[in-house]
C-alpha positions as CSV (number, residue, x, y, z in Angstrom):
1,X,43.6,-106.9,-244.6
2,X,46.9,-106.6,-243.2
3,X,45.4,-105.6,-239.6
4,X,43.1,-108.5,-239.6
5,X,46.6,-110.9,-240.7
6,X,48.4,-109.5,-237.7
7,X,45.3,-109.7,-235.5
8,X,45.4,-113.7,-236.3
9,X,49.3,-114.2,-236.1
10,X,49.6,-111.7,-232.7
11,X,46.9,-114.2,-230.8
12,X,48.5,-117.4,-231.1
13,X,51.8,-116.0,-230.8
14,X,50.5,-114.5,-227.5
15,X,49.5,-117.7,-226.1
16,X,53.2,-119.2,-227.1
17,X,54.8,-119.3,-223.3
18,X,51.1,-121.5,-221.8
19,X,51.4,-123.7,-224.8
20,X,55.5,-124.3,-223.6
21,X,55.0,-125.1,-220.4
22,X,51.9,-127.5,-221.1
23,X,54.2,-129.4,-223.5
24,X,56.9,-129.4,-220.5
25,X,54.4,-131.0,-218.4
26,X,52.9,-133.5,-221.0
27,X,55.6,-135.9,-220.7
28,X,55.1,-136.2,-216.9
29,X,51.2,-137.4,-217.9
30,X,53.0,-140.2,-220.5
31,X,56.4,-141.5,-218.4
32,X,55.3,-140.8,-214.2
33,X,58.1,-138.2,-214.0
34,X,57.6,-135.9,-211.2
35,X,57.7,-132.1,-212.5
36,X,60.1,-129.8,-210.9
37,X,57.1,-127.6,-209.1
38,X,55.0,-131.0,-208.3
39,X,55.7,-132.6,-204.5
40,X,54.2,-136.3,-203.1
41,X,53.2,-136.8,-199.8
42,X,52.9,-140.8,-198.7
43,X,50.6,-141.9,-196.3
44,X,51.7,-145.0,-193.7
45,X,50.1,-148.0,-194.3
46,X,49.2,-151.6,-193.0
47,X,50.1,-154.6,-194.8
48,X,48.4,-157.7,-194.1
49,X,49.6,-161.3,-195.4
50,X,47.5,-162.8,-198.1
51,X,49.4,-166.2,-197.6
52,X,52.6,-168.0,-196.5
53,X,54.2,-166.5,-199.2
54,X,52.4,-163.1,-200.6
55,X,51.5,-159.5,-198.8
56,X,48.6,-157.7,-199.5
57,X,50.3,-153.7,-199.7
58,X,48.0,-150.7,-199.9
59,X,49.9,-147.7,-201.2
60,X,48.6,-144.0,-200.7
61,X,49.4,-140.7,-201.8
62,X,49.1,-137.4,-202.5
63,X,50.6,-135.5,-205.8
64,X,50.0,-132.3,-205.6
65,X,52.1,-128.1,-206.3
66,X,52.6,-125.8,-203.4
67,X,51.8,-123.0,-205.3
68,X,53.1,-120.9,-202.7
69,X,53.7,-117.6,-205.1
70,X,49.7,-117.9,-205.6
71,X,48.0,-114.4,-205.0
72,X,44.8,-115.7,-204.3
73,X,46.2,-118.3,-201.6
74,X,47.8,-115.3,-200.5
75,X,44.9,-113.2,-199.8
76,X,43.1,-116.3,-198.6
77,X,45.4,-116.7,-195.9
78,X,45.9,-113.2,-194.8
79,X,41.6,-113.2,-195.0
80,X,41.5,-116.0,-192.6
81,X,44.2,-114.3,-190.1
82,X,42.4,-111.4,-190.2
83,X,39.1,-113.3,-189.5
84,X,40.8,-115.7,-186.7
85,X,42.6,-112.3,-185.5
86,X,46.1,-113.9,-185.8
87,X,48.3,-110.4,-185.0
88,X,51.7,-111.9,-184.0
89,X,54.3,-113.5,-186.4
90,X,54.8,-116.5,-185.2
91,X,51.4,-117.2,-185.2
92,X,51.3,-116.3,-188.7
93,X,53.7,-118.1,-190.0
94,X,52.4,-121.4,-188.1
95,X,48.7,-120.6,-189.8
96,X,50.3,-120.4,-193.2
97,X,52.4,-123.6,-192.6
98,X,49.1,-124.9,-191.4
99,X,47.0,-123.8,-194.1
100,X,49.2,-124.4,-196.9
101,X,47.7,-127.7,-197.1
102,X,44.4,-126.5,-198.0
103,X,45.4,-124.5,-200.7
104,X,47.6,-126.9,-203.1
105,X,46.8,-127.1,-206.5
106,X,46.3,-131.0,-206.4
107,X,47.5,-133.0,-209.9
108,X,44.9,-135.4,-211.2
109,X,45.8,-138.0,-214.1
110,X,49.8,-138.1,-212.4
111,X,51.3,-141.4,-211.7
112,X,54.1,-142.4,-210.0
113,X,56.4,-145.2,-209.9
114,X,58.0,-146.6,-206.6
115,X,60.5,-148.9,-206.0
116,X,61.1,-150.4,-202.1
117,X,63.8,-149.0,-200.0
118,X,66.4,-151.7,-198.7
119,X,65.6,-154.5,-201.3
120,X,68.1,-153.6,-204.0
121,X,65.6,-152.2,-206.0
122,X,66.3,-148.5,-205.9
123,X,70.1,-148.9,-206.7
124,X,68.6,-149.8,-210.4
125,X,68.2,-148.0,-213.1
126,X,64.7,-147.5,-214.3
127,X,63.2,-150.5,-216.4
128,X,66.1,-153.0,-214.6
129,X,64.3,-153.6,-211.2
130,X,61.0,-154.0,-209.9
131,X,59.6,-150.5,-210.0
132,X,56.0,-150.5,-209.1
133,X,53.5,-148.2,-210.8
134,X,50.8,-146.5,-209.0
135,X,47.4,-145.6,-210.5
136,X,46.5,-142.5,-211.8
137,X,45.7,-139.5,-209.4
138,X,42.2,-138.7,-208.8
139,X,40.8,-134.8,-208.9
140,X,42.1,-134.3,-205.7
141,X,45.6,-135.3,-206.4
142,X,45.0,-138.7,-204.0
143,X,46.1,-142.1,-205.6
144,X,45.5,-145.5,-204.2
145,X,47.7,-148.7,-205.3
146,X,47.1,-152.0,-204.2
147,X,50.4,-154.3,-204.5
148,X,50.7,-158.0,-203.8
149,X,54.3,-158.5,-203.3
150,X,56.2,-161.3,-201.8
151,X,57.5,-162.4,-198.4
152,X,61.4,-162.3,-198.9
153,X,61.3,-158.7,-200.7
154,X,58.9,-157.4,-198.2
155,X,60.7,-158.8,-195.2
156,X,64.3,-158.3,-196.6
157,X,63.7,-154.4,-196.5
158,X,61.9,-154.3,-193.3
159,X,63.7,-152.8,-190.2
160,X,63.1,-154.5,-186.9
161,X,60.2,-152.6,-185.8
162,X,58.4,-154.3,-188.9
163,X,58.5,-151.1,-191.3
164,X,59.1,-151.2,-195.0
165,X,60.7,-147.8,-196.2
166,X,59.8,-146.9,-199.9
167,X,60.6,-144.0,-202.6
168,X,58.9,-142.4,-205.3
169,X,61.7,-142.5,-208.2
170,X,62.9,-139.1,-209.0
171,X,66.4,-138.3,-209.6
172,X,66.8,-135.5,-208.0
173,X,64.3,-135.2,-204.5
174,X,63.6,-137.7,-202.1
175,X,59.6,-138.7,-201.4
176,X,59.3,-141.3,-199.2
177,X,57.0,-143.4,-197.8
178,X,56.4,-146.3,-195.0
179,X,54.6,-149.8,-194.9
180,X,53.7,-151.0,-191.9
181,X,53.5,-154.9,-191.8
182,X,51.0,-156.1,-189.7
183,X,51.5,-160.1,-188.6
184,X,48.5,-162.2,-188.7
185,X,48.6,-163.0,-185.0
186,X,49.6,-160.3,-182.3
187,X,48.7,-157.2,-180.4
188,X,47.3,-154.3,-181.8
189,X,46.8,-150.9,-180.0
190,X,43.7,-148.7,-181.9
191,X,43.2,-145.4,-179.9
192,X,41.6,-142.3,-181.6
193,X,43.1,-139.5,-181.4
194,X,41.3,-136.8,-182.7
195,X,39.1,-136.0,-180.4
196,X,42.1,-135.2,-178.3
């Protein structure tokens, strides 16, 4: 009997330190606050004017952890060295630099919370300013937000080449992000480059 006691007590006991550090993450699931091991990656995008007075603003990014102490990103990295035949170290280290985006462990169900670089915004605290929240992140750690924000905040920030500089809010690390505004009359240069 006293066997079987332990036997119950030693298993959950055991499973003490995962149970920590999923508590230490929950809050980041209930207040947008990016964990210490998590990192987000914007995307430029376009804004386009919805009126005289109103931008349409897409926002897009990408929440996801290194997880560059992984051993099985490790040995799938060295795999595709050997199988690529990538000998030298420079090489190396530009394929693991390369491939290190493949092999993220991307955060689904994240927000996060921006605020607009420029505007007066950012110098807030949190819950003073216009902080924008983004929607959850998807399986594959990629969230899409679609703001409608005004002309004088938008065009307030912007620098002269027309760019509107943003930040995720965390208190410690910088993530930033850029908002191209795109007139409604002009020239616009398309050219695809990845064929190149």
């Amino acid at each position: 009997l006293i066997n079987a006691v332990m036997m119950r007590t030693s298993t959950p006991l055991s499973l003490l330190p995962t149970f920590l550090l999923s508590l230490n993450k929950a809050s980041n699931y209930l207040t947008g606050k990016i964990a210490c091991d998590e990192r987000v990656l914007f995307f430029p995008t376009l804004a386009n004017k919805i009126n005289a007075t109103h931008w349409h603003v897409p926002i897009h990014g990408w929440i996801f952890e290194p997880e560059t102490e992984s051993k099985k990103r490790r040995v799938a990295i060295k795999g595709l060295g050997k199988l690529f035949q990538v000998n030298d170290v420079d090489e190396k280290r530009l394929l693991k630099r390369r491939l290190m985006w493949f092999t993220v462990d991307n955060q689904s169900m994240k927000y996060v919370k921006i605020a607009i670089v420029g505007s007066g915004i950012e110098e807030k605290e949190e819950g003073e300013g216009d902080h924008y929240r983004l929607p959850r992140s998807a399986k594959d750690g990629h969230f899409i937000g679609h703001l409608t924000l005004r002309n004088d905040e938008l065009l307030d920030a912007a620098d002269s080449d027309g760019i509107v500089r943003y930040e995720a809010i965390d208190h410690k690390r910088t993530f930033a992000g850029a908002i191209h505004l795109l007139p409604p009359t002009g020239v616009s240069i398309i050219s695809d480059i990845d064929d190149t």
